[in-house]
C-alpha positions as CSV (number, residue, x, y, z in Angstrom):
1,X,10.2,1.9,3.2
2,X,9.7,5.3,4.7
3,X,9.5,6.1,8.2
4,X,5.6,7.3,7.9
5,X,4.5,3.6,6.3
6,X,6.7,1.9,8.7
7,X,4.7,4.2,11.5
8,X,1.2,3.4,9.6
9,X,2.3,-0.7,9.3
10,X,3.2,-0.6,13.4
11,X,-0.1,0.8,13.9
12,X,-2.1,-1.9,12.0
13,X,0.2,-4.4,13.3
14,X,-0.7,-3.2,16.7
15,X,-4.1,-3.6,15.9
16,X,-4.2,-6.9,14.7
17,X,-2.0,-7.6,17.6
18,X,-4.5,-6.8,20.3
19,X,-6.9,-9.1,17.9
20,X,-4.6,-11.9,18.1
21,X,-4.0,-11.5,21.9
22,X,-7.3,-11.7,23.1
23,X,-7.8,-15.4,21.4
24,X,-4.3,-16.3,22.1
25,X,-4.7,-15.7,26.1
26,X,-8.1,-17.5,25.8
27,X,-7.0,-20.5,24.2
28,X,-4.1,-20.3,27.0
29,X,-7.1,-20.5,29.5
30,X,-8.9,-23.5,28.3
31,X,-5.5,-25.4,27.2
32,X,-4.4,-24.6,31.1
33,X,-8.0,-25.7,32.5
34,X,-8.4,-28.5,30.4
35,X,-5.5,-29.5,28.4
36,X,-7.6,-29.1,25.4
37,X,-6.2,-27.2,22.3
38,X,-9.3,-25.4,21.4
39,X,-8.6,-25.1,17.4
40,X,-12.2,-24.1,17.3
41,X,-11.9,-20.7,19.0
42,X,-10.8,-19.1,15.9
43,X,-14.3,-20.3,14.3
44,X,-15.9,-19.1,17.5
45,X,-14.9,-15.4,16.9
46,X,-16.1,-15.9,13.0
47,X,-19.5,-17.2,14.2
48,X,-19.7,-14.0,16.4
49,X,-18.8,-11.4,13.4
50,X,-21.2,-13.6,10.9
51,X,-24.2,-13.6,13.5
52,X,-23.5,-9.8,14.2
53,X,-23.9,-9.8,10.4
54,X,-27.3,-11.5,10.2
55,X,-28.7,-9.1,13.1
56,X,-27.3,-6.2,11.3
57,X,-29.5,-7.8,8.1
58,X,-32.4,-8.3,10.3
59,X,-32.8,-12.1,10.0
60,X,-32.2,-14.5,12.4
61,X,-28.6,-16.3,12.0
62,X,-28.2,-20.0,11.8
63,X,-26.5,-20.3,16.0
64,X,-29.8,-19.9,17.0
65,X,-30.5,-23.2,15.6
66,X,-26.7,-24.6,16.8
67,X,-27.7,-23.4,20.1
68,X,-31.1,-25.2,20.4
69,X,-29.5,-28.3,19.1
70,X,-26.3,-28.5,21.4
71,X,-28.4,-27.5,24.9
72,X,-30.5,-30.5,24.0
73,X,-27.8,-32.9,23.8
74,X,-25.8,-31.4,25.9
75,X,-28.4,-31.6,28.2
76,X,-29.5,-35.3,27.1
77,X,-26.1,-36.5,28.1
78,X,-25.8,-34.9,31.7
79,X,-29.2,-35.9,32.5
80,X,-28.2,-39.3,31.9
81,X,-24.5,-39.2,33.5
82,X,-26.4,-37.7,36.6
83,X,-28.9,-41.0,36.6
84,X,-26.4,-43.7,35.7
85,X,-24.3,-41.9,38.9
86,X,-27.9,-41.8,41.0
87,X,-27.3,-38.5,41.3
88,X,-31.1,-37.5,40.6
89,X,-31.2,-34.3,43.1
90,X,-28.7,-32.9,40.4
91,X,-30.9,-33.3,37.7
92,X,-32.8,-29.7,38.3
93,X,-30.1,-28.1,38.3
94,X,-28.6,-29.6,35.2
95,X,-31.7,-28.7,33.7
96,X,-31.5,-25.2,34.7
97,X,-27.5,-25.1,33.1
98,X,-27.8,-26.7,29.9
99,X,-31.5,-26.3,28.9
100,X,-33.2,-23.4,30.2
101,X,-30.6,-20.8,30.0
102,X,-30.0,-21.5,26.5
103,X,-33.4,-21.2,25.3
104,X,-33.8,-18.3,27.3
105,X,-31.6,-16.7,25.7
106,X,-32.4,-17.9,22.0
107,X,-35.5,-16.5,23.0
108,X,-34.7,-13.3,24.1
109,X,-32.6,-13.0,20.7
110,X,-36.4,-13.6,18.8
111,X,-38.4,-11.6,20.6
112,X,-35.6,-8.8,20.7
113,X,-35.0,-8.9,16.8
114,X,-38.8,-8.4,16.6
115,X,-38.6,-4.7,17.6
116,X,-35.4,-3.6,15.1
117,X,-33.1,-3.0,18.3
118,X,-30.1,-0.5,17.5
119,X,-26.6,-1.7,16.7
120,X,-25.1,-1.7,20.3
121,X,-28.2,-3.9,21.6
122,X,-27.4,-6.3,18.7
123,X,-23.8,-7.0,19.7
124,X,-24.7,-8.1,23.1
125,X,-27.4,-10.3,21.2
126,X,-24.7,-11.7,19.1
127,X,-22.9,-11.8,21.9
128,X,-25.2,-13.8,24.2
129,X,-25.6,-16.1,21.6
130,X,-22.0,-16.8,21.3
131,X,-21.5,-17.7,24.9
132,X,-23.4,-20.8,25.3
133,X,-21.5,-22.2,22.5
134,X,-18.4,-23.3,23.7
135,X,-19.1,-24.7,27.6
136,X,-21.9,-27.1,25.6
137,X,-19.6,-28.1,23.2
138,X,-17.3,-28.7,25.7
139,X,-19.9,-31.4,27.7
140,X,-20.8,-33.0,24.7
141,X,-17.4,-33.4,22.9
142,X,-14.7,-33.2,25.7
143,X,-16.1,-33.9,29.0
144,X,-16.6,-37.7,28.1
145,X,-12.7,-38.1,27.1
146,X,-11.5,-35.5,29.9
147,X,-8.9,-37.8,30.8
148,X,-7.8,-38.6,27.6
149,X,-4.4,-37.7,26.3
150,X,-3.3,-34.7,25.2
151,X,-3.2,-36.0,21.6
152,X,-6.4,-37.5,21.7
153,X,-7.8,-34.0,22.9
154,X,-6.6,-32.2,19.5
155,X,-7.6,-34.4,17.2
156,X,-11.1,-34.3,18.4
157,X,-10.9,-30.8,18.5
158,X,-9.5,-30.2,14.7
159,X,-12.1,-32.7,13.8
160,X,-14.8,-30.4,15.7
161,X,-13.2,-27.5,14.1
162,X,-14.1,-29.1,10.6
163,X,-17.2,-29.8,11.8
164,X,-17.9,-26.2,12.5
165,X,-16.5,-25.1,9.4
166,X,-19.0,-26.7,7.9
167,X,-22.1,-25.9,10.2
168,X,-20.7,-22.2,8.9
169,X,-21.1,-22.8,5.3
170,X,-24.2,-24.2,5.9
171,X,-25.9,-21.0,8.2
172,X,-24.0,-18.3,6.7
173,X,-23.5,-19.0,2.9
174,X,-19.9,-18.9,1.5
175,X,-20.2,-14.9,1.0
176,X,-17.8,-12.7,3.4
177,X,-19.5,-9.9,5.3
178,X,-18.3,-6.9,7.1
179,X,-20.4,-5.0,9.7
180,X,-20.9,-1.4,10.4
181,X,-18.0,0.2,12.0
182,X,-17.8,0.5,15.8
183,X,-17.1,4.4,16.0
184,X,-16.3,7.0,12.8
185,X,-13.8,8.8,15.0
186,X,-10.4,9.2,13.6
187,X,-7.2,11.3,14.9
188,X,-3.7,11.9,14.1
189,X,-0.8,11.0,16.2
190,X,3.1,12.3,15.4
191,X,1.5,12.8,11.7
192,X,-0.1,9.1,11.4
193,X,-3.6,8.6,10.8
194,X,-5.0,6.4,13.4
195,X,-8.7,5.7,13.2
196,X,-11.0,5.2,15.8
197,X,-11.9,1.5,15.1
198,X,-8.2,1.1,15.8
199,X,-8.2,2.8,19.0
200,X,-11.5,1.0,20.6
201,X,-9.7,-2.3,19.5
202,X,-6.8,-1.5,21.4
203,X,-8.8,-0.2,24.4
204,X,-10.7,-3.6,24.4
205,X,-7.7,-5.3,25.0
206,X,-6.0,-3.7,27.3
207,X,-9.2,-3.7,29.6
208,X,-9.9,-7.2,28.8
209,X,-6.6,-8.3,30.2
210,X,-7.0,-6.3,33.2
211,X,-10.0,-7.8,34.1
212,X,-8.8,-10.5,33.3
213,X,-5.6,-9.4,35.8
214,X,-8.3,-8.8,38.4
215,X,-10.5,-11.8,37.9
216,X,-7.4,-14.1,38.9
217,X,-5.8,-12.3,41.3
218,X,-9.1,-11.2,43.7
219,X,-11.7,-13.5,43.1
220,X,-12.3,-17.0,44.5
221,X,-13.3,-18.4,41.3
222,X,-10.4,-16.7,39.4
223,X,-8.1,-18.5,41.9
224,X,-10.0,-21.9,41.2
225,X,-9.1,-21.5,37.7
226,X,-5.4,-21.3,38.5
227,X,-5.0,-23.8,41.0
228,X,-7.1,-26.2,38.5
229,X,-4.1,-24.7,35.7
230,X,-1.5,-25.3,37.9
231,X,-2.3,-28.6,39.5
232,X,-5.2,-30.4,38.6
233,X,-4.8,-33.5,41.2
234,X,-3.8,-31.1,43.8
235,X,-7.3,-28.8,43.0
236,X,-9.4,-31.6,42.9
237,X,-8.0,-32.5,46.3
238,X,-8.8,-29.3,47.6
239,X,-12.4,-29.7,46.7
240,X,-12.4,-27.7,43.3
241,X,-14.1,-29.7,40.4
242,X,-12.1,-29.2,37.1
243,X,-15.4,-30.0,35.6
244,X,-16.6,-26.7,36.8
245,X,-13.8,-24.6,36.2
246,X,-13.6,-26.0,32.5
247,X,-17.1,-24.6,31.7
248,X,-15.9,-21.1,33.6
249,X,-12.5,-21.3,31.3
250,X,-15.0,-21.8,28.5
251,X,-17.3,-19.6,29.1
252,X,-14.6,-16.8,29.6
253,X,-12.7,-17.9,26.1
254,X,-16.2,-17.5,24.2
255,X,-16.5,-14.5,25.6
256,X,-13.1,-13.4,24.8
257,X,-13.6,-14.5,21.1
258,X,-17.0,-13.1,20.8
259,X,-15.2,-10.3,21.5
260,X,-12.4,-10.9,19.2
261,X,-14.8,-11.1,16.6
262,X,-17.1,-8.0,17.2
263,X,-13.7,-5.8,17.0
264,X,-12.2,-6.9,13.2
265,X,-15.6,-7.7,11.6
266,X,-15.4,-4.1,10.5
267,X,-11.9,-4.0,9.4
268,X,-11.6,-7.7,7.9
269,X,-14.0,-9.5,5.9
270,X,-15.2,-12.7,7.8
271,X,-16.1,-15.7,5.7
272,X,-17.7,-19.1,7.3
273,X,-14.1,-20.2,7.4
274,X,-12.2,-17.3,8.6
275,X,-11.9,-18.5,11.9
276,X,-9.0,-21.1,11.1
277,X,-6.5,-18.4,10.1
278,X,-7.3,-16.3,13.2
279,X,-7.1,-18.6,15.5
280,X,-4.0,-20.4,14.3
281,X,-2.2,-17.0,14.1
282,X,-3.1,-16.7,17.9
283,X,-1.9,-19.8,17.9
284,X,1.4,-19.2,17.2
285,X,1.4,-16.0,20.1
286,X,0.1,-18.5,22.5
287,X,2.7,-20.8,21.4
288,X,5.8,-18.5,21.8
289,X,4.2,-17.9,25.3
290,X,4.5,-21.3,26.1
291,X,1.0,-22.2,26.8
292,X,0.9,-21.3,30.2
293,X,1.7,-17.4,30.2
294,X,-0.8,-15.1,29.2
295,X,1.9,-12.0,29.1
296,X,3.7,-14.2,27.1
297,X,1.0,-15.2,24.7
298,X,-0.2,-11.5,24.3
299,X,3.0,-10.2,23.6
300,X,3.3,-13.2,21.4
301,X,0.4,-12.6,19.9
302,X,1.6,-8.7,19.2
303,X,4.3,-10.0,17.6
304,X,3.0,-12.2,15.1
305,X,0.4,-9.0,14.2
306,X,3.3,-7.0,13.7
307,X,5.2,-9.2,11.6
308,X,2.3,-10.3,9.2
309,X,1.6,-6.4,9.2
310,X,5.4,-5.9,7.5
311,X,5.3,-9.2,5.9
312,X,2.2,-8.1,3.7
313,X,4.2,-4.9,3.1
314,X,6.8,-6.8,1.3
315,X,4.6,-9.6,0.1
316,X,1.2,-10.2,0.5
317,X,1.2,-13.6,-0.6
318,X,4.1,-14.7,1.3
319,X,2.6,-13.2,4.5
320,X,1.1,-16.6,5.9
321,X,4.0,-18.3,4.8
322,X,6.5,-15.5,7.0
323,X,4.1,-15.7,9.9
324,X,3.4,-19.6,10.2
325,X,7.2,-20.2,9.7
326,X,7.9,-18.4,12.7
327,X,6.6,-21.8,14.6
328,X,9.9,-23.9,13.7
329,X,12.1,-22.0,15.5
330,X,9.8,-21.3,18.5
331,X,8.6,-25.2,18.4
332,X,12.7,-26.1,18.5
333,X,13.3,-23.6,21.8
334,X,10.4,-24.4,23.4
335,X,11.3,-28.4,22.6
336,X,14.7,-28.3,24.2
337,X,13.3,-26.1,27.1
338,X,10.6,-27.7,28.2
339,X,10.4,-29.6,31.6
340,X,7.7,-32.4,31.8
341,X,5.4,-31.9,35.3
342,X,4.9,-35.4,37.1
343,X,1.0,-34.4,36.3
344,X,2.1,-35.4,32.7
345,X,4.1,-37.8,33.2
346,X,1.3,-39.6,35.2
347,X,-1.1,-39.3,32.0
């Protein structure tokens, strides 16, 4: 290996990296909120890239129909956990959250896809139609087992990432697509091409985090979230409703993994079931972070794109094998390290 495709390998491993770190700190986000190991946040980037897709075809993608379908049930059920609580001044508002937003955005999406809008207005389409997704999956799967254990918690969220999997195959047809890219512009750097699609993905990362950075550090409900991550008795003493900051955690990870998807849809091709390899490889970052750090899952995170890059260098076959196996070792550290919070032991 020469220096120049070691430079060129860094670079896409870099990349994918910053891919792999924006899903990685948001499944460390919901897993801190809620204790639930969203496996399904890997499907929830694919759903973004394949409704981009539709848009970019000009027909309407299946979520539209997955939306509709989950803010009625969603809705459904809160309605009736407010009533069986006689909690009936709640029910507006409930009404407002889980019904009315959702189909007002479902509608904007119809009426907007009427007029042919250009490609930026159609990611924040795809976009908005990503975000509802998670927080009503979230009251219709997970709220009703909330204090469930841990265990319990993943294996209802493998089985909902099955689920998905197949809702996928179902809206989007077991072709691949890949969109339009994001920018032509390319440039050189010490002699290595670097396009611009590269660039933009890194730049999305970084200022993700730092918002990110920002939201936690100077805003009241940024500090909600990590009082609710640190101590969830203790926050719900202090008047903060883990209910509520689980939508927030959700609404932030779909956001992040909307994201996630809009950015390699143009360099990868994204199948219904694409999603399970992308968010187990942020997996394994969020894992080698621990859980609970977000520098530590996206530097995790960089290093698993890094080593799949040089991995499919030597062997593209074995390059899922290299990466996943990285787990055992981490697994066995973080094992022998770990320290069980009286929160846990409690559950």
């Amino acid at each position: 290996m020469t220096a120049d495709i070691a430079a060129i390998l860094a670079i896409d491993g870099i990349a994918t990296g910053a891919v792999y770190a924006l899903v990685a700190i948001g499944t460390v986000l919901i897993f801190t909120v809620t204790r639930v190991i969203f496996i399904p946040f890997g499907d929830i980037a694919a759903f973004t890239a394949l409704t981009l897709a539709a848009l970019d075809a000009k027909q309407l993608p299946g979520t539209i129909g997955l939306v509709v379908v989950l803010a009625c049930m969603a809705c459904l059920m809160e309605v009736v956990s407010l009533a069986r609580a006689g909690e009936l001044r709640a029910v507006p508002k409930a009404l407002l959250f889980y019904l009315v937003l959702p189909l007002i955005v479902v509608g904007t999406v119809w009426l907007t896809m009427r007029f042919a809008p250009p490609m930026p207005l159609r990611i924040v389409l795809a976009l908005l139609l990503i975000l509802p997704i998670s927080p009503l999956l979230d009251r219709i799967v997970f709220r009703p087992i909330a204090d469930a254990s841990v265990l319990l918690l993943l294996t209802v969220s493998v089985a909902l990432h099955f689920a998905l999997v197949g809702l996928g195959l179902l809206f989007f047809g077991p072709e691949g697509v890949r969109t339009e890219p994001l920018t032509s512009m390319a440039m050189e750097i010490a002699g290595v091409h670097v396009s611009g699609q590269t660039v933009l993905i890194l730049t999305a990362a970084l200022v993700f985090s730092g918002l990110l950075f920002l939201f936690f550090d100077f805003t009241l409900i940024g500090k909600a979230l990590r009082a609710t991550a640190l101590n969830r008795t203790g926050a719900r003493l202090m008047g903060i409703r883990p209910a509520r900051a689980g939508t927030i955690a959700y609404l932030l990870g779909s956001l992040m993994a909307g994201v996630s998807g809009i950015l390699i849809a143009p360099v990868n091709t994204i199948f219904y079931d694409s999603g399970f390899l992308l968010g187990l490889k942020a997996f394994v970052g969020a894992i080698v972070g621990g859980m609970t750090s977000y520098p530590g899952a996206a530097l995790g995170a960089f290093g698993v794109g890094l080593l799949e890059s040089f991995a499919s260098f030597q062997s593209s076959t074995l390059k899922d094998v290299i990466v996943f196996s990285l787990l055992i070792p981490v697994l066995l550290w973080r094992s022998l390290a770990s320290h069980h919070s009286e929160e846990e032991v409690e559950e």
